[in-house]
N, C-alpha and C positions, 0 to 999 in steps of 0.2 A: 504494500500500500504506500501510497506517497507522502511528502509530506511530515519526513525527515523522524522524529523520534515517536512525535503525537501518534504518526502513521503509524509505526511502530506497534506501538500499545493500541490503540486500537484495532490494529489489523489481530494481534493475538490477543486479546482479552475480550475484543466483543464480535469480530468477523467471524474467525474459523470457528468457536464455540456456535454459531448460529447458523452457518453452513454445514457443518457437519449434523447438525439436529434436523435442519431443512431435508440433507441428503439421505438420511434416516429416514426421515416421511416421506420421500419421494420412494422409495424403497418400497415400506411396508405396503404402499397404496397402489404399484407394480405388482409385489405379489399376490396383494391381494385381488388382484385383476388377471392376473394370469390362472389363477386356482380357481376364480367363480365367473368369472366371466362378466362381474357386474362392473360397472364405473366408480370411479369415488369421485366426489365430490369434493365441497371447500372441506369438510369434515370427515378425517379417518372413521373406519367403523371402529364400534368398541372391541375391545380386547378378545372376546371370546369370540366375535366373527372372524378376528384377521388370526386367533390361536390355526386352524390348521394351514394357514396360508404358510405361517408359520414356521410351523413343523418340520 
């Protein structure tokens, strides 16, 4: 990130921690589409839908 130190600490303290959670969701809601065949939405399904996607 740019923007010399500030970039710095921001880019590890607030970028990758929230990319990496973003890339996590992007995941879970791939599997979960490729196992049911359904869409996801703005909102993952709950837990015990996405468990066999899961598995």
């Amino acid at each position: 990130m740019k923007f010399g130190p500030l970039g710095w600490l921001m880019g590890n303290f607030m970028m990758k921690p929230m990319m990496k959670r973003i890339t996590k969701d992007v995941m879970k809601g791939l599997a979960y589409y490729v196992v049911t065949g359904n869409t996801v939405g703005s909102k993952l399904p709950s837990d015990a839908d996405l468990a066999p996607a899961l598995a």
